[in-house]
C-alpha positions in Angstrom: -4.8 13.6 16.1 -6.5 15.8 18.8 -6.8 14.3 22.5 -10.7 14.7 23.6 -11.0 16.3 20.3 -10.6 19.7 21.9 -6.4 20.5 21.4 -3.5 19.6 18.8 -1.5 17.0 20.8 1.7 18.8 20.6 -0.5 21.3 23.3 -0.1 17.8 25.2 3.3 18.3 25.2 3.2 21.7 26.0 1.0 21.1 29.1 3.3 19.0 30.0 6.2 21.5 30.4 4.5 24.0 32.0 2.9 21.5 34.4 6.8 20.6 35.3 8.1 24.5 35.1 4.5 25.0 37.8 5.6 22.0 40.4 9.0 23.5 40.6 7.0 27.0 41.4 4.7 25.4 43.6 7.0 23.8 45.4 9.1 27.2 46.1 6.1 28.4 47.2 5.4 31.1 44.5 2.1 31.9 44.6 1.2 33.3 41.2 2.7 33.6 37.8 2.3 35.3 34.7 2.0 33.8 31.0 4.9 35.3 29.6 6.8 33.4 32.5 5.7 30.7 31.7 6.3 31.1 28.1 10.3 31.7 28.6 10.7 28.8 30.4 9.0 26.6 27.7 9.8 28.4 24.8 6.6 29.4 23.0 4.7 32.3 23.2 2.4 33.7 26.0 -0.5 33.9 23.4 0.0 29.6 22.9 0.1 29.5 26.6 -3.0 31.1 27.5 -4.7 29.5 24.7 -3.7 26.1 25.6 -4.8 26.7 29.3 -8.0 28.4 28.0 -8.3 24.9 26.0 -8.7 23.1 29.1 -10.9 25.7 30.9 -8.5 27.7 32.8 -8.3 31.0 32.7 -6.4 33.8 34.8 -6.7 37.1 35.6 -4.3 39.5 33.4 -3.7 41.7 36.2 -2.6 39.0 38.9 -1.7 35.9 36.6 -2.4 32.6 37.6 -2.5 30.6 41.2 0.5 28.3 40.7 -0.6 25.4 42.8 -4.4 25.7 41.7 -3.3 25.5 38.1 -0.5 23.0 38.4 -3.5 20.5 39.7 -5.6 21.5 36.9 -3.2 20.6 34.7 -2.5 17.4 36.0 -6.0 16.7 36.6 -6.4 17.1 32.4 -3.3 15.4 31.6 -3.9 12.3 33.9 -7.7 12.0 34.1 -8.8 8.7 35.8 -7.2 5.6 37.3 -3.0 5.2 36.1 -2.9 3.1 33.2 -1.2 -0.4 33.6 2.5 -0.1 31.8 5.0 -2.9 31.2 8.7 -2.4 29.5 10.0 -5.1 26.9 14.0 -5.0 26.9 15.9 -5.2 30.0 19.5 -4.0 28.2 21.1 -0.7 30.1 18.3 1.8 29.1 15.8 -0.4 30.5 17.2 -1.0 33.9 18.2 2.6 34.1 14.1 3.2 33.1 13.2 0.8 35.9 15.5 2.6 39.1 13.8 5.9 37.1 10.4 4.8 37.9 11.2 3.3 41.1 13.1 6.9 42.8 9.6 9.1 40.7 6.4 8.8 40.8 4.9 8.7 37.0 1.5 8.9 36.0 1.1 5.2 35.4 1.9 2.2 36.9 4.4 -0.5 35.5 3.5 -3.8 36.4 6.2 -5.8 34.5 9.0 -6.4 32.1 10.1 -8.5 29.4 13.0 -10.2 27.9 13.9 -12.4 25.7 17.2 -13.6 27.6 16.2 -16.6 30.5 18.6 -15.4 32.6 16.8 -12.2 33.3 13.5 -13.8 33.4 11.6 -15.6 36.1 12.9 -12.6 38.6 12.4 -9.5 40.4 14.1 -6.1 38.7 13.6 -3.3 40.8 10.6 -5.1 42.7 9.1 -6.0 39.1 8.2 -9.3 37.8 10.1 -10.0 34.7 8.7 -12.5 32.3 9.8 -13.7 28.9 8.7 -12.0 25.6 6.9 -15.3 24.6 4.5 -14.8 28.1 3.7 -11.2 26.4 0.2 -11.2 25.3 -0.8 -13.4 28.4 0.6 -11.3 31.0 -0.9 -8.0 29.0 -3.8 -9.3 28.9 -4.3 -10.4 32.5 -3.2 -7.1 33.4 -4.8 -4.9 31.2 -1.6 -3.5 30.1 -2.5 -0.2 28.1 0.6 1.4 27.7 3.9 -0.3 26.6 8.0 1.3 26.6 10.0 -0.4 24.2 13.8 -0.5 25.4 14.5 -3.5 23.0 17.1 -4.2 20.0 15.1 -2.1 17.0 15.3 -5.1 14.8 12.5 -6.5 16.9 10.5 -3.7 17.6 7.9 -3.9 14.9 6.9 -7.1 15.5 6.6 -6.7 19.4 4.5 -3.0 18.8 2.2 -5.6 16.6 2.0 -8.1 19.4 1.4 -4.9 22.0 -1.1 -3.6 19.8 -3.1 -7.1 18.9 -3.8 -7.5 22.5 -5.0 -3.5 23.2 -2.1 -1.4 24.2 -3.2 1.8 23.2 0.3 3.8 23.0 4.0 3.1 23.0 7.0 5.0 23.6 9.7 3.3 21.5 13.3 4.1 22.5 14.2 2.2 19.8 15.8 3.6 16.6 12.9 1.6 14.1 10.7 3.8 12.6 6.5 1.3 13.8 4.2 1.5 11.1 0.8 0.5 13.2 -2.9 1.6 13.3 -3.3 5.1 13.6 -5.5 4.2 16.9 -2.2 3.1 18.6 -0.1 6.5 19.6 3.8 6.0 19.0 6.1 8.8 21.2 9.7 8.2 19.9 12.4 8.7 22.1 15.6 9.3 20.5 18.8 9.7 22.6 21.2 9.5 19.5 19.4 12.2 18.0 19.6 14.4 21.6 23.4 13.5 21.6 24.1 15.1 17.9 22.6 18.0 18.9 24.7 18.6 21.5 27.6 17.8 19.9 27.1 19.8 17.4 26.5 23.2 19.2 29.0 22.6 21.9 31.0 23.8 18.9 29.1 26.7 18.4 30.5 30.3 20.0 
């Protein structure tokens, strides 16, 4: 899949890093910075970086680098074109509350408008300022909000068949936190998130000398 048919989406992810590793410069105020810093930081080469940012338009100069702030926004600009897309998050266990208090204390590029749950006693409430509606209200509250973009924080048993409920009423992509492996429409984007995964890896080369 290619996003505006011009770059690989793993460039989107790419982007993405160096867009974080430039806020951090930009913020220091560092005024320029060179390819093969950038490249360290996110761990590919300088050639991938200045062909990604070429991708986009955005070019440097080899002797001075790049403007850290001027292509920070350029990157952002790319990545995040438009108005935020409507988000909502179906399962309100720990990793979804702990999501919520993550978008309330940031600022993400979209904007969550509710949750669901299938347990009434965390319906028909406000969780971190959101309204929180049962699953069963799910196509009628995505629909009235034009939800586009969907986090799934819910028990993996029932994640297929809520990613085909998302997906029937036009959520474009999902990032499923779950452990089940969605078969849906290759229109829909799917980001898996797996912490277990993150955890064994950790494990396994705190053991390492």
């Amino acid at each position: 899949m290619t996003y505006g048919d011009r770059i690989p989406d793993r460039a989107v992810t790419r982007l993405s890093l160096v867009l974080r590793r430039l806020e951090v410069l930009c913020a220091a105020g560092v005024k320029r910075v060179f390819s093969r810093e950038l490249a360290e930081k996110v761990g590919v080469t300088a050639v991938q970086v200045r062909r990604d940012l070429m991708a986009i338009g955005y070019s440097g100069s080899p002797n001075k680098g790049y403007e850290v702030c001027a292509l920070s926004q350029a990157i952002k600009a790319w990545l995040h074109p438009g108005l935020r897309p409507a988000a909502a998050l179906v399962g309100l266990g720990n990793l979804g509350r702990a999501l919520l208090t993550y978008f309330r204390d940031r600022e993400p590029h979209l904007d969550l408008l509710a949750a669901f749950d299938i347990d009434p006693g965390k319906t028909c409430m406000e969780c971190v300022g959101l309204a929180v509606h049962h699953v069963d209200e799910l196509e009628r509250v995505c629909k009235a909000l034009n939800v586009r973009v969907a986090i799934l924080t819910l028990p993996p048993e029932a994640a297929q068949a809520v990613a085909e409920r998302l997906a029937a009423v036009g959520v474009h992509a999902l990032v499923n936190f779950t452990h089940a492996s969605l078969r849906l429409d290759p229109h829909v984007f799917v980001e898996d998130v797996d912490l277990s995964v993150a955890l064994d890896r950790a494990v396994f080369f705190s053991h390492k000398k």
